[in-house]
PASE-597897 format. One record per residue (C-alpha): residue in one letter; x, y, z. Coordinates in pm, whole numbers, padded with zeros to 5 digits, always signed. Example, Ala and Ser with C-alpha at 12.3 -4.5 7.8 and 13.67 -1.06 7.14 Angstrom:
2
A, +01230, -00450, +00780
S, +01367, -00106, +00714
This chain:
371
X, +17061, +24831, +30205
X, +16784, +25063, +30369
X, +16443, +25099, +30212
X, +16488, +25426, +30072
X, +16797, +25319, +29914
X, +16608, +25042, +29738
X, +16329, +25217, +29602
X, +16595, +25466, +29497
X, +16712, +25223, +29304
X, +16395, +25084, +29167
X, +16280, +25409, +29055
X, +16600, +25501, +28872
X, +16592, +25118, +28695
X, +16229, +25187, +28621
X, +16349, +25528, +28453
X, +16609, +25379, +28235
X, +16407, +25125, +28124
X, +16140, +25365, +27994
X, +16383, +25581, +27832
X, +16540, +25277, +27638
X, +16175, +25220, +27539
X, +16179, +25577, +27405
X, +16509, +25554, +27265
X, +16361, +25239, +27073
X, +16039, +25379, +26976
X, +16199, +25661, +26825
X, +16442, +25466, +26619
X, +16151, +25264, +26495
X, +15953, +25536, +26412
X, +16251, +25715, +26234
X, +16347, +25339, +26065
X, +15966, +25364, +25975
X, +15954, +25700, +25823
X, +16289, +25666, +25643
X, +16116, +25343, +25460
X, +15788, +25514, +25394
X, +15935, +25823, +25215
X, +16215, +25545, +25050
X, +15876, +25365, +24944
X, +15735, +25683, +24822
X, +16011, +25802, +24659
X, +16038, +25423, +24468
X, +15671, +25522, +24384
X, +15730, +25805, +24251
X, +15979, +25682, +24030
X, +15812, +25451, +23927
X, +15492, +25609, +23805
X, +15748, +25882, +23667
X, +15923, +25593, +23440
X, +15536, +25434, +23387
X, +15442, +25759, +23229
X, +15750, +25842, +23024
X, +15726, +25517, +22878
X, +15337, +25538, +22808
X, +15433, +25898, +22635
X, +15698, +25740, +22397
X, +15478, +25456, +22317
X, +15186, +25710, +22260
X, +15420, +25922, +22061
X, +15526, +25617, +21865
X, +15136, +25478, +21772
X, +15063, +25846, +21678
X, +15403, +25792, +21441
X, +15277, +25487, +21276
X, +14897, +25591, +21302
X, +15021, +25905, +21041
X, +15210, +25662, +20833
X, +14941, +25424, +20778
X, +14694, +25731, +20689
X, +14983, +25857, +20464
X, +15053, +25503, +20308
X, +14663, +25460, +20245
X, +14613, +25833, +20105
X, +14879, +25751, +19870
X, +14720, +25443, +19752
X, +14385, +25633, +19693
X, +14584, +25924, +19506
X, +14738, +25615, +19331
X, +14407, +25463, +19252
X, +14248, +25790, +19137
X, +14555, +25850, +18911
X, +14557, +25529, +18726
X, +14116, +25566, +18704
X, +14211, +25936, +18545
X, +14463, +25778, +18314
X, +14224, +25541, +18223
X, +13951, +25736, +18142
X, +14171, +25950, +17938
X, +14291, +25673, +17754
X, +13930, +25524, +17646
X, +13722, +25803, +17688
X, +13534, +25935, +17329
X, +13389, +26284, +17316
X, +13033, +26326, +17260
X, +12840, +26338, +16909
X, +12893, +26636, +16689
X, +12567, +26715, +16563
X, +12649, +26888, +16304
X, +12834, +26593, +16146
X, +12556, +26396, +16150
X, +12340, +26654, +15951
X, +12728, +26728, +15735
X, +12688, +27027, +15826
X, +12970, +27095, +16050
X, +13210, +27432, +15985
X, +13584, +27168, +16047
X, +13451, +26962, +15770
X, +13394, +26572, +15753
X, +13756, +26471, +15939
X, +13663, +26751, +16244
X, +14027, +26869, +16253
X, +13952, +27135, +16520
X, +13613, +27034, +16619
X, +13598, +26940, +17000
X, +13361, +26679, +16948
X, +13319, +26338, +16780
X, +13327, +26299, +16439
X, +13361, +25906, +16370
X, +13336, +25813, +15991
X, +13409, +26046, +15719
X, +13103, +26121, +15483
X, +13057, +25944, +15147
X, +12956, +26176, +14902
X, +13011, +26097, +14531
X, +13196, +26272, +14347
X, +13087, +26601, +14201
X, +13077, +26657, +13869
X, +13367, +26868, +13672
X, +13288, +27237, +13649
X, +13122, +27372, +13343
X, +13269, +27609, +13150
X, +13194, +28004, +13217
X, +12952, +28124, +12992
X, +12998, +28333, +12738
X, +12867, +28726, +12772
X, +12714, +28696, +12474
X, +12486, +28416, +12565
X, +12436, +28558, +12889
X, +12231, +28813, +12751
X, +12012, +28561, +12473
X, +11695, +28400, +12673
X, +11671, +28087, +12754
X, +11434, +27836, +12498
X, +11155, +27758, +12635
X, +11117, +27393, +12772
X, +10886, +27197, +12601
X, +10778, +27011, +12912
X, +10609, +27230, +13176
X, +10794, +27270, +13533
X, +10638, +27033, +13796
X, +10780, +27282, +14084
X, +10967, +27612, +14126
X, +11331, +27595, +14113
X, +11366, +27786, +14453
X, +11165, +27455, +14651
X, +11342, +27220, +14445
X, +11495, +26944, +14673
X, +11928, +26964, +14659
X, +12098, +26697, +14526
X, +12348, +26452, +14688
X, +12634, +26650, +14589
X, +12495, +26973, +14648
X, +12455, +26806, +15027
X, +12845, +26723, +15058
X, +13039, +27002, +15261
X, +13315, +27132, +15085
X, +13528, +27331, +15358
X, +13655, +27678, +15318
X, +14032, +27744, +15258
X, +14045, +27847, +15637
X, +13928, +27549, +15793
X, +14082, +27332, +15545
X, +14405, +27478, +15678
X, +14382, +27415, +16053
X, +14632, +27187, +16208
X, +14596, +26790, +16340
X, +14644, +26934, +16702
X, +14448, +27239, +16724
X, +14175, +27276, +17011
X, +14138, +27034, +17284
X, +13851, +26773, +17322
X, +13604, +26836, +17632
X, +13582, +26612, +17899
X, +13259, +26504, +17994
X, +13151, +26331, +18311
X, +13174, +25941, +18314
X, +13167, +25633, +18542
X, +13543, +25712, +18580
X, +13473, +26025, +18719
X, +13194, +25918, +18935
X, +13471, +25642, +19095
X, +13726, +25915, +19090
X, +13512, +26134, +19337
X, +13347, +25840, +19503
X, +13720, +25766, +19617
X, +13819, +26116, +19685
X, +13511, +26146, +19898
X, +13564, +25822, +20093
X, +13940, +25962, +20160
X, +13825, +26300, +20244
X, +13585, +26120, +20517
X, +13833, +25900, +20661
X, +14107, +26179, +20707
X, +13835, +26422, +20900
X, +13704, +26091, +21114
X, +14074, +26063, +21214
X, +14141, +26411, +21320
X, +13773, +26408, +21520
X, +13903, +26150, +21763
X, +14250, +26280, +21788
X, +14092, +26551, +21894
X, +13893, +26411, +22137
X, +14134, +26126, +22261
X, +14353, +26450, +22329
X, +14077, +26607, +22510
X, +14011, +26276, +22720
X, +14419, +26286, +22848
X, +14405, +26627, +22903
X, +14046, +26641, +23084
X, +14233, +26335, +23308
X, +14548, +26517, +23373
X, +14370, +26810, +23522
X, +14168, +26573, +23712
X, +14459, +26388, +23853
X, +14641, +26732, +23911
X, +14356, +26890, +24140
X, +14234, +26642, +24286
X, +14568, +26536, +24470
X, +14628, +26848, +24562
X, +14244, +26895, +24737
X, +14242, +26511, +24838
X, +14231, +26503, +25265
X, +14521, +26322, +25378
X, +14651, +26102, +25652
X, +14922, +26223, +25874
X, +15199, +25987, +26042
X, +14923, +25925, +26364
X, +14657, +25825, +26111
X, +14454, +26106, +26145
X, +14255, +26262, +25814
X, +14315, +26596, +25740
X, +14163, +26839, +25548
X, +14340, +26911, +25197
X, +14509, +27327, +25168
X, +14213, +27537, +25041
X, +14310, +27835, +24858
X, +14288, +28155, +25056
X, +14107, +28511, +25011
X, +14343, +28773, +24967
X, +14259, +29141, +24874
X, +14610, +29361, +24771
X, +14462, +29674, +24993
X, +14785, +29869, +24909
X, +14564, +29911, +24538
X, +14252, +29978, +24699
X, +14161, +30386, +24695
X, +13840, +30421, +24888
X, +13863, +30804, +24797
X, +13806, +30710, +24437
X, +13477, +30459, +24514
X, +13233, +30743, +24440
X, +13415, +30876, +24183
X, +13356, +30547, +23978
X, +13105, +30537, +23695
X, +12768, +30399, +23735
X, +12599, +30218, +23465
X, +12262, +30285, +23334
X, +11996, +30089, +23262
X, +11958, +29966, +22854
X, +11715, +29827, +22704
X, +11840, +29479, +22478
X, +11757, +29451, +22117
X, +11683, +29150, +21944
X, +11409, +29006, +21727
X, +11162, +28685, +21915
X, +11070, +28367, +21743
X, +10747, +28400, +21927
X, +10505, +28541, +21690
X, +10268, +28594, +22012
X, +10502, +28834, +22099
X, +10439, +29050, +21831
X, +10056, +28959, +21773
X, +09886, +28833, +22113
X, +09698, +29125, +22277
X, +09827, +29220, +22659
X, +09483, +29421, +22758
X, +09175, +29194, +22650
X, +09165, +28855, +22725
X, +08948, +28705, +22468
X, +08976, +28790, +22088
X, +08581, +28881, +22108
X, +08698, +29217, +22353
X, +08950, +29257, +22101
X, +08702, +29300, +21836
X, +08487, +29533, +22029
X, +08795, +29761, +22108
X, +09038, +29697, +21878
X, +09227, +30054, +21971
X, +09344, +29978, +22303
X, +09463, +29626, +22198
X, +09845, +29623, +22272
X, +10116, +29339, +22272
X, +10396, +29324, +22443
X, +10602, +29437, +22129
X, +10384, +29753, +22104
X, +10412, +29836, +22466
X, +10773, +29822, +22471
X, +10904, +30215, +22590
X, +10590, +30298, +22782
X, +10663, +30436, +23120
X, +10457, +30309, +23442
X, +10505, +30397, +23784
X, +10651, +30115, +24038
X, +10636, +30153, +24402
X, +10956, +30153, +24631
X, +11062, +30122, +24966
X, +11367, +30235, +24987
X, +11226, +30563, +24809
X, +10862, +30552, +24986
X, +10679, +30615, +24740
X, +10672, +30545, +24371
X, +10898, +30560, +24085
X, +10889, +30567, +23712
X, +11008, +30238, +23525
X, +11031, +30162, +23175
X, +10892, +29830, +23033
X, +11126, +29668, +22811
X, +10972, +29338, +22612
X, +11335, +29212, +22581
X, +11428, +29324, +22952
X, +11735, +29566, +23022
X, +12099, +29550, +23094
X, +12396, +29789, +23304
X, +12572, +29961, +23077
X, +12774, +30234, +22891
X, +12663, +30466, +22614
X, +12974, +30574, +22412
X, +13096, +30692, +22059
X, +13135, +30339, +21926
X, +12803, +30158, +22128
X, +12699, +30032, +22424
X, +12988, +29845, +22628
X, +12904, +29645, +22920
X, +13052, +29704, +23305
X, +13438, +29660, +23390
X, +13498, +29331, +23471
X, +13875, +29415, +23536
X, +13944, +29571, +23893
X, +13898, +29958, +23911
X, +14130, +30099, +24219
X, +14099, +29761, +24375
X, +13697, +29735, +24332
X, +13517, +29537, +24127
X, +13115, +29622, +23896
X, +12896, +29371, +24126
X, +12562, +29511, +24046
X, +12299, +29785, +24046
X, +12257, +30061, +23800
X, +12234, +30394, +23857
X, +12232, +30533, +24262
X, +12181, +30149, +24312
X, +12520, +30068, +24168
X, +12774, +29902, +24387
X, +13078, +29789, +24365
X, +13311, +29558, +24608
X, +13648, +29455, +24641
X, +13885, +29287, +24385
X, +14010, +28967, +24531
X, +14260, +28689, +24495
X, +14269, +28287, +24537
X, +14633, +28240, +24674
Protein backbone atom coordinates (compact mmCIF):
# COMPACT_ATOMS: atom_id res chain seq x y z
CA UNK A 1 0.00 0.00 0.00
CA UNK A 2 1.35 3.60 -0.99
CA UNK A 3 1.56 6.36 1.57
CA UNK A 4 -1.29 8.25 0.48
CA UNK A 5 -3.35 5.26 0.59
CA UNK A 6 -2.44 4.78 4.23
CA UNK A 7 -3.03 8.04 5.57
CA UNK A 8 -6.24 7.77 3.58
CA UNK A 9 -7.02 5.27 5.63
CA UNK A 10 -5.91 6.67 8.89
CA UNK A 11 -7.80 9.73 8.43
CA UNK A 12 -11.08 8.01 7.55
CA UNK A 13 -10.47 5.49 10.88
CA UNK A 14 -9.71 8.63 12.80
CA UNK A 15 -13.17 10.06 11.46
CA UNK A 16 -15.25 7.15 12.44
CA UNK A 17 -13.90 6.92 15.59
CA UNK A 18 -14.83 10.53 16.48
CA UNK A 19 -18.20 10.21 15.16
CA UNK A 20 -18.87 7.00 17.35
CA UNK A 21 -17.66 9.32 20.15
CA UNK A 22 -20.41 11.70 19.06
CA UNK A 23 -22.85 9.13 18.48
CA UNK A 24 -22.05 8.10 22.24
CA UNK A 25 -21.99 11.42 23.73
CA UNK A 26 -25.22 12.16 22.39
CA UNK A 27 -26.91 9.07 23.63
CA UNK A 28 -25.51 9.85 27.02
CA UNK A 29 -26.56 13.15 27.07
CA UNK A 30 -30.11 12.18 25.79
CA UNK A 31 -29.96 8.95 28.51
CA UNK A 32 -29.01 11.92 30.88
CA UNK A 33 -31.73 14.30 30.11
CA UNK A 34 -34.44 11.61 29.83
CA UNK A 35 -33.42 10.70 33.69
CA UNK A 36 -33.25 14.28 34.84
CA UNK A 37 -36.77 15.30 33.61
CA UNK A 38 -37.90 11.37 34.84
CA UNK A 39 -36.26 12.65 38.24
CA UNK A 40 -38.09 15.85 38.01
CA UNK A 41 -41.14 14.63 37.07
CA UNK A 42 -40.82 11.88 40.29
CA UNK A 43 -40.25 15.26 42.14
CA UNK A 44 -42.90 16.75 41.19
CA UNK A 45 -45.07 14.10 42.10
CA UNK A 46 -43.94 13.76 44.89
CA UNK A 47 -44.16 17.20 46.44
CA UNK A 48 -47.69 17.17 44.59
CA UNK A 49 -48.75 13.94 46.83
CA UNK A 50 -46.61 15.72 49.99
CA UNK A 51 -48.94 18.61 49.73
CA UNK A 52 -52.28 16.93 49.11
CA UNK A 53 -51.66 14.91 51.99
CA UNK A 54 -50.51 17.92 54.29
CA UNK A 55 -53.99 19.66 52.99
CA UNK A 56 -56.19 16.65 54.12
CA UNK A 57 -54.39 16.36 57.32
CA UNK A 58 -54.73 20.23 57.76
CA UNK A 59 -58.31 19.95 56.77
CA UNK A 60 -58.75 17.12 59.23
CA UNK A 61 -56.98 19.06 62.56
CA UNK A 62 -59.15 22.09 61.54
CA UNK A 63 -62.19 19.23 61.72
CA UNK A 64 -61.35 18.11 65.13
CA UNK A 65 -59.93 21.61 66.29
CA UNK A 66 -63.98 22.84 65.69
CA UNK A 67 -65.19 19.81 67.47
CA UNK A 68 -63.21 20.19 70.50
CA UNK A 69 -64.24 24.09 70.63
CA UNK A 70 -67.85 22.82 70.00
CA UNK A 71 -67.59 19.92 72.65
CA UNK A 72 -66.07 22.51 75.25
CA UNK A 73 -68.71 25.41 74.39
CA UNK A 74 -71.26 22.91 75.09
CA UNK A 75 -69.90 22.00 78.37
CA UNK A 76 -69.75 25.76 79.40
CA UNK A 77 -73.47 26.27 78.05
CA UNK A 78 -73.96 23.06 80.15
CA UNK A 79 -72.28 24.47 83.17
CA UNK A 80 -74.02 27.86 82.94
CA UNK A 81 -77.39 26.02 82.59
CA UNK A 82 -77.20 23.85 85.58
CA UNK A 83 -75.53 27.35 87.73
CA UNK A 84 -78.96 29.16 86.28
CA UNK A 85 -81.05 26.24 87.44
CA UNK A 86 -79.47 26.41 90.55
CA UNK A 87 -79.78 29.74 91.38
CA UNK A 88 -83.35 29.58 90.48
CA UNK A 89 -83.90 26.84 92.63
CA UNK A 90 -82.32 28.49 95.98
CA UNK A 91 -82.43 31.91 95.20
CA UNK A 92 -84.89 34.21 97.82
CA UNK A 93 -86.03 37.64 96.72
CA UNK A 94 -85.03 40.55 98.64
CA UNK A 95 -86.81 42.07 101.89
CA UNK A 96 -90.15 43.71 101.46
CA UNK A 97 -89.98 46.65 103.50
CA UNK A 98 -93.13 47.24 103.88
CA UNK A 99 -93.69 43.89 105.63
CA UNK A 100 -91.43 44.59 108.07
CA UNK A 101 -93.19 47.95 109.06
CA UNK A 102 -96.92 45.61 108.17
CA UNK A 103 -97.53 47.91 106.12
CA UNK A 104 -97.49 46.28 102.83
CA UNK A 105 -100.72 46.80 100.22
CA UNK A 106 -100.68 42.26 99.39
CA UNK A 107 -101.11 41.86 103.04
CA UNK A 108 -99.07 39.65 105.58
CA UNK A 109 -98.84 36.29 103.08
CA UNK A 110 -97.53 38.84 99.97
CA UNK A 111 -99.71 36.97 97.44
CA UNK A 112 -98.69 39.30 94.56
CA UNK A 113 -95.90 41.11 96.15
CA UNK A 114 -92.55 40.56 94.18
CA UNK A 115 -90.57 40.54 97.15
CA UNK A 116 -89.95 38.55 100.36
CA UNK A 117 -92.33 38.25 102.82
CA UNK A 118 -91.08 35.34 105.27
CA UNK A 119 -93.32 34.93 108.44
CA UNK A 120 -96.81 35.97 108.62
CA UNK A 121 -97.53 38.75 111.32
CA UNK A 122 -98.95 37.91 114.78
CA UNK A 123 -101.44 40.24 115.65
CA UNK A 124 -104.06 39.32 118.29
CA UNK A 125 -107.12 39.16 117.64
CA UNK A 126 -109.33 42.20 117.35
CA UNK A 127 -112.02 42.66 119.32
CA UNK A 128 -115.84 41.97 118.03
CA UNK A 129 -117.46 45.05 116.56
CA UNK A 130 -119.64 47.21 118.70
CA UNK A 131 -122.90 47.74 117.95
CA UNK A 132 -124.00 50.96 115.71
CA UNK A 133 -125.15 53.56 117.77
CA UNK A 134 -128.27 54.66 118.09
CA UNK A 135 -129.35 58.28 116.35
CA UNK A 136 -130.71 59.22 119.28
CA UNK A 137 -127.63 59.00 121.35
CA UNK A 138 -125.69 60.31 118.65
CA UNK A 139 -127.03 63.55 119.20
CA UNK A 140 -126.86 63.48 123.54
CA UNK A 141 -123.14 64.71 124.66
CA UNK A 142 -120.89 62.76 125.96
CA UNK A 143 -120.48 62.82 130.24
CA UNK A 144 -117.81 64.34 131.14
CA UNK A 145 -114.82 62.14 132.42
CA UNK A 146 -114.08 62.53 135.80
CA UNK A 147 -110.36 62.04 135.27
CA UNK A 148 -108.70 64.75 133.14
CA UNK A 149 -107.09 63.64 129.61
CA UNK A 150 -103.27 63.17 129.93
CA UNK A 151 -103.00 63.79 125.92
CA UNK A 152 -105.16 64.64 122.89
CA UNK A 153 -106.84 61.85 121.26
CA UNK A 154 -105.41 62.87 117.75
CA UNK A 155 -101.40 62.10 119.24
CA UNK A 156 -102.58 59.21 121.04
CA UNK A 157 -100.24 56.21 120.25
CA UNK A 158 -102.42 53.15 118.08
CA UNK A 159 -102.87 50.10 119.58
CA UNK A 160 -101.61 46.59 118.60
CA UNK A 161 -104.62 45.83 116.75
CA UNK A 162 -105.13 49.04 115.28
CA UNK A 163 -101.32 48.18 113.85
CA UNK A 164 -102.46 44.74 112.15
CA UNK A 165 -103.20 45.20 108.29
CA UNK A 166 -106.41 44.06 107.37
CA UNK A 167 -106.34 43.82 103.39
CA UNK A 168 -108.91 45.24 101.12
CA UNK A 169 -111.40 42.91 99.28
CA UNK A 170 -109.15 43.49 96.10
CA UNK A 171 -106.00 42.32 97.28
CA UNK A 172 -107.48 39.74 99.36
CA UNK A 173 -108.69 38.34 96.06
CA UNK A 174 -105.49 38.05 94.01
CA UNK A 175 -104.36 34.66 92.98
CA UNK A 176 -101.27 32.23 94.45
CA UNK A 177 -99.51 32.83 90.99
CA UNK A 178 -99.94 36.34 90.15
CA UNK A 179 -96.75 38.59 89.38
CA UNK A 180 -93.37 37.20 89.07
CA UNK A 181 -90.50 37.55 91.68
CA UNK A 182 -87.38 39.78 90.49
CA UNK A 183 -84.19 38.40 90.05
CA UNK A 184 -81.48 40.04 91.61
CA UNK A 185 -77.79 39.65 90.98
CA UNK A 186 -75.96 36.84 92.98
CA UNK A 187 -72.72 34.79 93.19
CA UNK A 188 -74.55 32.55 90.62
CA UNK A 189 -74.73 35.18 88.32
CA UNK A 190 -71.33 36.50 88.85
CA UNK A 191 -70.06 32.58 87.91
CA UNK A 192 -72.60 32.56 85.18
CA UNK A 193 -70.86 35.59 83.38
CA UNK A 194 -67.43 34.81 84.71
CA UNK A 195 -67.93 31.56 82.49
CA UNK A 196 -69.59 33.19 79.62
CA UNK A 197 -66.75 35.65 79.56
CA UNK A 198 -63.96 33.06 79.77
CA UNK A 199 -65.85 31.23 76.68
CA UNK A 200 -66.37 34.36 74.83
CA UNK A 201 -62.36 34.90 75.19
CA UNK A 202 -61.35 31.57 74.20
CA UNK A 203 -63.62 31.43 70.98
CA UNK A 204 -62.14 35.07 69.72
CA UNK A 205 -58.33 33.79 70.76
CA UNK A 206 -59.14 30.86 68.39
CA UNK A 207 -60.37 32.72 65.43
CA UNK A 208 -57.18 35.40 65.95
CA UNK A 209 -54.71 32.68 65.09
CA UNK A 210 -56.74 31.00 62.47
CA UNK A 211 -56.57 34.00 61.06
CA UNK A 212 -53.17 34.50 61.20
CA UNK A 213 -51.95 30.78 60.73
CA UNK A 214 -54.04 31.36 57.41
CA UNK A 215 -52.21 34.44 56.70
CA UNK A 216 -48.72 32.68 57.44
CA UNK A 217 -49.68 29.73 54.49
CA UNK A 218 -50.88 32.14 52.32
CA UNK A 219 -47.97 34.87 52.83
CA UNK A 220 -45.66 31.41 52.07
CA UNK A 221 -47.51 30.31 49.06
CA UNK A 222 -47.02 33.61 47.34
CA UNK A 223 -43.53 33.48 48.38
CA UNK A 224 -42.91 30.08 47.00
CA UNK A 225 -44.99 31.05 43.81
CA UNK A 226 -42.76 34.21 42.84
CA UNK A 227 -39.91 33.43 43.83
CA UNK A 228 -39.55 30.24 41.51
CA UNK A 229 -40.67 31.90 38.88
CA UNK A 230 -37.85 35.03 39.36
CA UNK A 231 -35.21 32.44 40.81
CA UNK A 232 -31.95 32.45 38.05
CA UNK A 233 -31.54 29.07 36.83
CA UNK A 234 -29.03 26.62 35.56
CA UNK A 235 -29.21 25.42 32.05
CA UNK A 236 -28.07 21.78 30.84
CA UNK A 237 -24.11 23.37 30.41
CA UNK A 238 -24.29 24.67 33.97
CA UNK A 239 -24.48 28.06 33.21
CA UNK A 240 -26.80 30.60 35.57
CA UNK A 241 -29.26 32.43 33.94
CA UNK A 242 -31.18 35.20 34.65
CA UNK A 243 -34.95 34.41 35.72
CA UNK A 244 -37.97 35.98 32.78
CA UNK A 245 -38.59 39.59 33.96
CA UNK A 246 -41.86 40.90 33.07
CA UNK A 247 -41.86 43.21 30.09
CA UNK A 248 -43.11 46.96 29.34
CA UNK A 249 -45.79 47.00 27.02
CA UNK A 250 -47.91 50.12 26.04
CA UNK A 251 -51.36 49.02 23.77
CA UNK A 252 -50.56 52.22 21.30
CA UNK A 253 -53.62 51.16 19.18
CA UNK A 254 -55.57 53.10 22.54
CA UNK A 255 -53.28 55.84 22.65
CA UNK A 256 -54.89 59.27 20.88
CA UNK A 257 -52.17 61.86 21.00
CA UNK A 258 -54.83 64.29 19.40
CA UNK A 259 -56.78 64.09 22.61
CA UNK A 260 -53.47 64.81 25.12
CA UNK A 261 -54.30 68.53 25.27
CA UNK A 262 -57.69 68.11 25.35
CA UNK A 263 -57.33 66.33 28.83
CA UNK A 264 -58.24 68.12 32.04
CA UNK A 265 -55.72 69.67 34.21
CA UNK A 266 -56.06 69.71 37.86
CA UNK A 267 -55.83 72.65 40.05
CA UNK A 268 -54.19 73.29 42.93
CA UNK A 269 -56.44 72.76 46.53
CA UNK A 270 -55.77 73.61 49.51
CA UNK A 271 -56.30 70.35 52.31
CA UNK A 272 -58.47 70.79 55.30
CA UNK A 273 -57.94 69.32 58.48
CA UNK A 274 -57.59 70.37 62.10
CA UNK A 275 -53.49 70.01 63.84
CA UNK A 276 -52.79 68.54 67.19
CA UNK A 277 -50.11 71.14 67.39
CA UNK A 278 -51.46 73.88 69.42
CA UNK A 279 -48.25 75.97 68.15
CA UNK A 280 -49.85 75.86 65.08
CA UNK A 281 -52.61 77.80 66.01
CA UNK A 282 -50.84 80.01 68.81
CA UNK A 283 -46.92 80.39 68.07
CA UNK A 284 -46.28 83.74 66.31
CA UNK A 285 -44.50 83.41 62.58
CA UNK A 286 -43.18 87.30 62.53
CA UNK A 287 -41.46 88.03 66.04
CA UNK A 288 -39.19 85.81 67.45
CA UNK A 289 -39.37 86.41 71.08
CA UNK A 290 -42.74 86.80 73.02
CA UNK A 291 -41.24 90.32 74.36
CA UNK A 292 -41.60 91.72 70.28
CA UNK A 293 -44.82 90.15 70.49
CA UNK A 294 -45.86 92.28 73.28
CA UNK A 295 -44.59 95.43 71.77
CA UNK A 296 -46.53 94.70 68.46
CA UNK A 297 -49.03 92.50 69.13
CA UNK A 298 -50.95 93.51 65.61
CA UNK A 299 -48.65 92.12 63.21
CA UNK A 300 -48.25 88.86 65.25
CA UNK A 301 -49.42 86.03 62.87
CA UNK A 302 -49.27 82.11 63.07
CA UNK A 303 -49.21 79.93 60.61
CA UNK A 304 -53.04 79.21 61.07
CA UNK A 305 -53.78 82.95 60.59
CA UNK A 306 -51.62 83.28 57.56
CA UNK A 307 -53.17 80.53 55.81
CA UNK A 308 -54.81 82.21 52.20
CA UNK A 309 -52.35 85.08 52.02
CA UNK A 310 -50.85 85.46 48.64
CA UNK A 311 -46.90 86.10 48.21
CA UNK A 312 -45.01 86.32 45.19
CA UNK A 313 -42.41 83.31 44.31
CA UNK A 314 -39.82 83.66 41.74
CA UNK A 315 -39.59 81.29 38.60
CA UNK A 316 -37.44 80.28 36.00
CA UNK A 317 -39.22 78.81 33.71
CA UNK A 318 -41.51 82.07 33.81
CA UNK A 319 -38.48 84.66 34.50
CA UNK A 320 -39.78 86.45 36.72
CA UNK A 321 -42.15 86.06 39.61
CA UNK A 322 -45.37 84.51 40.31
CA UNK A 323 -48.13 84.64 42.83
CA UNK A 324 -48.45 81.55 45.28
CA UNK A 325 -50.78 80.89 47.93
CA UNK A 326 -49.58 79.67 51.41
CA UNK A 327 -51.49 76.87 52.62
CA UNK A 328 -50.65 75.78 56.53
CA UNK A 329 -51.92 72.26 55.61
CA UNK A 330 -50.15 72.31 52.05
CA UNK A 331 -52.22 71.68 48.72
CA UNK A 332 -53.27 68.89 46.51
CA UNK A 333 -54.23 68.31 42.30
CA UNK A 334 -57.56 68.19 42.00
CA UNK A 335 -61.20 68.56 40.74
CA UNK A 336 -63.89 70.97 41.88
CA UNK A 337 -67.34 69.42 41.08
CA UNK A 338 -71.10 69.34 42.19
CA UNK A 339 -70.53 66.67 44.82
CA UNK A 340 -66.63 67.88 46.12
CA UNK A 341 -63.34 67.77 45.35
CA UNK A 342 -62.23 64.37 43.56
CA UNK A 343 -58.70 63.62 43.13
CA UNK A 344 -56.81 62.90 39.48
CA UNK A 345 -57.72 59.76 37.23
CA UNK A 346 -55.78 57.09 38.20
CA UNK A 347 -57.43 54.87 35.42
CA UNK A 348 -55.87 55.40 31.83
CA UNK A 349 -57.42 58.36 29.81
CA UNK A 350 -56.87 57.58 25.81
CA UNK A 351 -53.93 55.52 26.77
CA UNK A 352 -52.28 58.30 29.21
CA UNK A 353 -52.00 58.30 32.58
CA UNK A 354 -52.30 61.85 35.67
CA UNK A 355 -48.36 61.75 36.60
CA UNK A 356 -48.12 65.16 38.03
CA UNK A 357 -48.26 68.95 37.84
CA UNK A 358 -51.25 71.14 38.18
CA UNK A 359 -52.35 73.56 36.08
CA UNK A 360 -50.02 74.49 32.62
CA UNK A 361 -47.53 72.27 34.64
CA UNK A 362 -49.75 69.23 34.37
CA UNK A 363 -48.48 66.23 32.54
CA UNK A 364 -49.47 63.22 31.79
CA UNK A 365 -47.60 59.93 30.26
CA UNK A 366 -48.39 56.75 28.92
CA UNK A 367 -50.55 53.88 30.38
CA UNK A 368 -48.46 50.79 30.54
CA UNK A 369 -48.51 47.07 31.06
CA UNK A 370 -46.27 44.28 32.94
CA UNK A 371 -46.68 41.28 30.46
Amino acid sequence: MSFPAAATATNISARIKAAKEYVKKVKEESAKKQEFEVKEETEVEEETEVKEETEVKEEEETKADLAMKIVVIASALADLQELVRRGAAHRHPAPCRHHLRRTCWYGPAGLGCRFHHGEGWSCPPSPPPSPPPSPRASTRPAPASSKPAKSSDILAPLSVSELCFTPPPRVAAVSENVGRQKCTLGEDEAAAAAVIKSVVKKVVDDEQKEYIAALTTKATELELKYEAANKPREDEEGVTRSPDLPRVRVDFTRVNPFALAKLPKPQSLPRLGCSEDADLYNKCIIHKSDEACDKSPAVCKSKFSDSGTYYAKQSLKHKGYITVTNWCFGTRAGFVTDLGVIPPPSEPVHGYVYSYGTGENTTYVLHADAA
